[in-house]
C-alpha positions as a Markdown table, in Angstrom:
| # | Residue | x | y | z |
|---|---|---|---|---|
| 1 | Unk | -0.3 | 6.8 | -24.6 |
| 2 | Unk | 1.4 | 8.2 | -27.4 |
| 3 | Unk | 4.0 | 5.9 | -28.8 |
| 4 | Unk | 3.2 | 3.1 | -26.8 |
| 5 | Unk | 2.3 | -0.5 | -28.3 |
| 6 | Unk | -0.6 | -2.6 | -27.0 |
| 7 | Unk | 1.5 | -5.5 | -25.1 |
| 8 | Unk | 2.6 | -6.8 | -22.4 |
| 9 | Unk | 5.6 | -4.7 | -20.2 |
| 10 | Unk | 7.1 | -4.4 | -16.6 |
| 11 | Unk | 6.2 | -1.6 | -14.7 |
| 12 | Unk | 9.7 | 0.1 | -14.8 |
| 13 | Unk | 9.2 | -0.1 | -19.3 |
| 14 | Unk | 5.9 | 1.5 | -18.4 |
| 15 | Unk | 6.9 | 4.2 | -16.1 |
| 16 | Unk | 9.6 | 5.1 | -18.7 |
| 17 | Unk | 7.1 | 5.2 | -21.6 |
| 18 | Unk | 4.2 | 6.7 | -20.4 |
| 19 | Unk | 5.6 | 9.0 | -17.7 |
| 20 | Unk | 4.0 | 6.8 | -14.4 |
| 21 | Unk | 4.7 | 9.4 | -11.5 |
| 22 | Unk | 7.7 | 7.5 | -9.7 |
| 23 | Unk | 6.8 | 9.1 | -6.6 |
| 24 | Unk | 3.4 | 8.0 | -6.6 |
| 25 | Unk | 4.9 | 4.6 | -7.9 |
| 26 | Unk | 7.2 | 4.3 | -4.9 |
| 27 | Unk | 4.3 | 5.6 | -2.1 |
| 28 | Unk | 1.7 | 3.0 | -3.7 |
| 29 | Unk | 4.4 | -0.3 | -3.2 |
| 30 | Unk | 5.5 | 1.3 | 0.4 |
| 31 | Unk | 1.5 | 1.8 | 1.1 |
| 32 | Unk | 0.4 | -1.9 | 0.0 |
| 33 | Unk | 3.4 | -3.9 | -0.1 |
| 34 | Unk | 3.9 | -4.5 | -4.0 |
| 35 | Unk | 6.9 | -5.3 | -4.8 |
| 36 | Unk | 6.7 | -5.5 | -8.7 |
| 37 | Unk | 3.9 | -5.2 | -11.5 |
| 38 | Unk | 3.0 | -6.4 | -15.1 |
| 39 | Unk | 1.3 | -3.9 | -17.6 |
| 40 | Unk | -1.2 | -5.4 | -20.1 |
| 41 | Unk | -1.6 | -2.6 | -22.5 |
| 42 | Unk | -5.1 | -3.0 | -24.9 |
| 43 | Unk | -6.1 | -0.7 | -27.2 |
| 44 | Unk | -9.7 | -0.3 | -27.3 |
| 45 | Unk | -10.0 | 2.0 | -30.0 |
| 46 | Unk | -8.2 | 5.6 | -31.4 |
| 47 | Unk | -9.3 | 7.5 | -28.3 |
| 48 | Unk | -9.2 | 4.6 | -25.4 |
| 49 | Unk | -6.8 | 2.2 | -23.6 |
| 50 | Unk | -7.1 | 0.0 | -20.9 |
| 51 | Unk | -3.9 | -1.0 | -18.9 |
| 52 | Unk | -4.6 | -3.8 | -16.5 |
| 53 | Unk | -1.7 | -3.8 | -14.0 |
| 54 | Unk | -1.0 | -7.9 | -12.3 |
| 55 | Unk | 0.7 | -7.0 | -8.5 |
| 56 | Unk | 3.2 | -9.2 | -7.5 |
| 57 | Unk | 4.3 | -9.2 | -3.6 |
| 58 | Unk | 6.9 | -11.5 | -3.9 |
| 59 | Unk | 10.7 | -9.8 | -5.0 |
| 60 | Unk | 11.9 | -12.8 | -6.9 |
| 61 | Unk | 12.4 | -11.7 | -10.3 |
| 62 | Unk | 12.3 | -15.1 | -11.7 |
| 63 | Unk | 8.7 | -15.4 | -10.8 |
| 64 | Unk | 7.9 | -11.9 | -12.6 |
| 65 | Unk | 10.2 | -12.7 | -15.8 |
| 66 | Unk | 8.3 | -16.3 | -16.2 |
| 67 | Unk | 5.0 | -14.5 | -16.0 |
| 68 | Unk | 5.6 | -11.9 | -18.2 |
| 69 | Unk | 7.2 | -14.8 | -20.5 |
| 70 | Unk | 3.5 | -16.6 | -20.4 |
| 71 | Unk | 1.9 | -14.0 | -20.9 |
| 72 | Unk | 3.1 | -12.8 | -24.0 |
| 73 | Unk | 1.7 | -15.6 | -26.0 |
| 74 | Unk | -1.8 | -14.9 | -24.3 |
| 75 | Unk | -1.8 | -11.4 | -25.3 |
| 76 | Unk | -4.3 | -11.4 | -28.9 |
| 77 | Unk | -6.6 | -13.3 | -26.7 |
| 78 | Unk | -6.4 | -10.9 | -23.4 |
| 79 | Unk | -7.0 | -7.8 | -26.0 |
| 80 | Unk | -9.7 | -9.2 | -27.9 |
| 81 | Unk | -11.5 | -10.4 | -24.6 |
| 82 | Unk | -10.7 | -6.4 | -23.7 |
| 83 | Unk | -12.2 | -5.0 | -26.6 |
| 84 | Unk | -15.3 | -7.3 | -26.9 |
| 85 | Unk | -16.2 | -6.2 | -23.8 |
| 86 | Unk | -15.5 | -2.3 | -24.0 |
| 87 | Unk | -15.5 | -1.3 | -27.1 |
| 88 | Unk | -19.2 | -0.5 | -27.5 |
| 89 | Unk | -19.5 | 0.1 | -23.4 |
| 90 | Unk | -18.5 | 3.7 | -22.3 |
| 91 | Unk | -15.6 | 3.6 | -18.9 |
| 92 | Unk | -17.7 | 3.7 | -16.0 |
| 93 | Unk | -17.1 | 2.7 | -12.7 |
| 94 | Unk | -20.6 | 1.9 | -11.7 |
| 95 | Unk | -23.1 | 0.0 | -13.7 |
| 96 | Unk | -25.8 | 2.5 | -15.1 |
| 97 | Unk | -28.9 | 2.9 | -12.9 |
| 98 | Unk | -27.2 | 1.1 | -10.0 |
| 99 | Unk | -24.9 | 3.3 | -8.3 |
| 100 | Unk | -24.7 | 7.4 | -8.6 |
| 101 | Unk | -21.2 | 8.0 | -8.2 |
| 102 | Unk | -21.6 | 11.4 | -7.0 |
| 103 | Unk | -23.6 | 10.3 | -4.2 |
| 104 | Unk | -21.6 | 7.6 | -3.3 |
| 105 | Unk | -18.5 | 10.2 | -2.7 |
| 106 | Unk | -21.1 | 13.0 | -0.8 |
| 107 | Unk | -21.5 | 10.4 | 1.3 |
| 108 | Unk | -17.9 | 9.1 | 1.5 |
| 109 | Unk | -17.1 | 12.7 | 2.4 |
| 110 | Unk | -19.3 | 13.1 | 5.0 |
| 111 | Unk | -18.3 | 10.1 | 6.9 |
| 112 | Unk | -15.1 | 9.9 | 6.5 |
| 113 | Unk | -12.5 | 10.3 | 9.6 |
| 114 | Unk | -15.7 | 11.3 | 11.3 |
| 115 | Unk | -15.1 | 10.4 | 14.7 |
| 116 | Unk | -11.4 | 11.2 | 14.8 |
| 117 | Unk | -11.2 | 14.8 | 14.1 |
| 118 | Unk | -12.3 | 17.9 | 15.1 |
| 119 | Unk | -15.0 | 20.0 | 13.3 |
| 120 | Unk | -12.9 | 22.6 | 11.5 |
| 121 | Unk | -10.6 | 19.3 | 10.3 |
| 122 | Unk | -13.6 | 17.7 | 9.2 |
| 123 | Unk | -14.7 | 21.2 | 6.9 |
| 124 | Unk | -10.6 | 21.1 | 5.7 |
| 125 | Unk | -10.6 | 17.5 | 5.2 |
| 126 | Unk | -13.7 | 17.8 | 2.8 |
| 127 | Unk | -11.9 | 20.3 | 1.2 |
| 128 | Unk | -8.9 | 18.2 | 0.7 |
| 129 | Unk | -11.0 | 15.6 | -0.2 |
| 130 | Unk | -12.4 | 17.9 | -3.3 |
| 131 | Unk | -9.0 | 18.7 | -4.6 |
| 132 | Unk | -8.4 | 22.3 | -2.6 |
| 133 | Unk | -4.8 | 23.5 | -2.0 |
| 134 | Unk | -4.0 | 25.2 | 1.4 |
| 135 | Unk | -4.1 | 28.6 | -0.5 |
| 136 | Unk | -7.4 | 28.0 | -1.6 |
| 137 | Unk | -8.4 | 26.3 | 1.5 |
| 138 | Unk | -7.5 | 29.1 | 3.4 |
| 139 | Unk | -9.0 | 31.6 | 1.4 |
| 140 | Unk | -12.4 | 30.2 | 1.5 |
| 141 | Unk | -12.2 | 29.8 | 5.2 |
| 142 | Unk | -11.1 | 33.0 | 5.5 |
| 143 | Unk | -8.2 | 31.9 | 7.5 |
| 144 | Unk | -4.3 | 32.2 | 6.8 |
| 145 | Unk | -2.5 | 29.6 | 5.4 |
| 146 | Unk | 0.1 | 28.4 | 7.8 |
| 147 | Unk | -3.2 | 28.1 | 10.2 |
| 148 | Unk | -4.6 | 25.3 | 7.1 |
| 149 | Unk | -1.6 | 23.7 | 6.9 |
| 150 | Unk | -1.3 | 23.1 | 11.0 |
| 151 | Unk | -4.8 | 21.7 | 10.5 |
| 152 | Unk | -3.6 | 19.3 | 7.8 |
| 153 | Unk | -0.5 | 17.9 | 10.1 |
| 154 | Unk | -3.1 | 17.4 | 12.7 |
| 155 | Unk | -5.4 | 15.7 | 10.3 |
| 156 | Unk | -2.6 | 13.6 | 9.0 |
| 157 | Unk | -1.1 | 12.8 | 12.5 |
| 158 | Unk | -4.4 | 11.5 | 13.3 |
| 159 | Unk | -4.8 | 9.9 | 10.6 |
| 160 | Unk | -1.5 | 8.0 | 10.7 |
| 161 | Unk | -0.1 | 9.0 | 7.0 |
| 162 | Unk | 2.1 | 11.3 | 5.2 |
| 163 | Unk | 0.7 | 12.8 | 2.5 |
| 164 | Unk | -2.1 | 13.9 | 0.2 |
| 165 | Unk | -1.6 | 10.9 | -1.6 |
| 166 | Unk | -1.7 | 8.6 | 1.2 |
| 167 | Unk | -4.9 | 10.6 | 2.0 |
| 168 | Unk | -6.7 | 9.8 | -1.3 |
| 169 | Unk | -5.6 | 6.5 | -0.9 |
| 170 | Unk | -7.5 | 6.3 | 2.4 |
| 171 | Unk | -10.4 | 8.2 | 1.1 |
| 172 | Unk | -10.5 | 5.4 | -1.5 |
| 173 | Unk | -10.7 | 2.6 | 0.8 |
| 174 | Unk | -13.4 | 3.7 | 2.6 |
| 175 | Unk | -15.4 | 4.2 | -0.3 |
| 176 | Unk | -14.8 | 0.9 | -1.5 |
| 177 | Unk | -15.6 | -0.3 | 1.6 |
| 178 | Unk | -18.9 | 1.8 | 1.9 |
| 179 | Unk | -19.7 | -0.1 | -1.5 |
């Protein structure tokens, strides 16, 4: 986050400043129907920020520039209410003691797409799933890679999506809806 001020900006002054991946930017609004976003940039401390991101679903610019607009003023208060709460807490996801995370994504693993593919998709989805490329894929497999990457059109086709990222995105769903 080097450079960048705790405050309040529009997604496009974020995406400039702290390199946002427009393509992942672009899938994410096509995916969930966002159609504009506010940044609330806190500073925690030297090593940590937290950026909490307000959707909006509506186009009319109007509606995001007079939010913004109240929002400023709010700011010291959202940031102090940010770092009383984590600055002596480390980032988890999960309350400590109540959910391990690890298991929770084993599990996530295992069940999900399960009744839709095939067993060898299900072994190259998990794989997928744990960050492999089709090289890699295919070389623990022991298979070539064209034969990996038919497996992952199949898996997407089935699946209805597009991409990788649209595959994580699923992925994450479920898990949250596991939770």
């Amino acid at each position: 986050m080097s450079g960048l001020e705790p405050g309040i900006y529009s997604l496009t002054a974020l995406t400039e400043q702290i390199g946002l991946a427009t393509k992942y930017v672009d899938e994410f609004y096509t995916d969930t129907g966002c159609k504009n976003e506010i940044g609330i940039v806190v500073r925690i401390d030297e090593e940590r920020w937290i950026v909490v991101f307000l959707v909006f679903l509506s186009t009319q610019n109007e509606l995001h520039r007079v939010a913004k607009e109240k929002l400023v003023p709010l700011f010291p208060v959202l940031s102090a209410l940010c770092c009383q709460h984590w600055c002596n807490e480390s980032f988890s996801l999960a309350l400590p003691g109540r959910v391990n995370i690890r298991d929770l994504i084993d599990q996530g693993v295992a069940t999900f797409a399960i009744n839709q593919l095939t067993a060898r998709e299900k072994t190259i989805l998990q794989l997928l799933l744990q960050g492999n490329d089709s090289k890699t894929i295919a070389e623990q497999l022991t298979i070539c890679v064209g034969t990996v990457k038919n497996h992952r059109k199949y898996i997407y086709n089935k699946l209805h999506i597009e991409s990788q990222s649209a595959l994580f995105a699923m992925f994450l769903n479920h898990l949250i809806h596991m939770g």
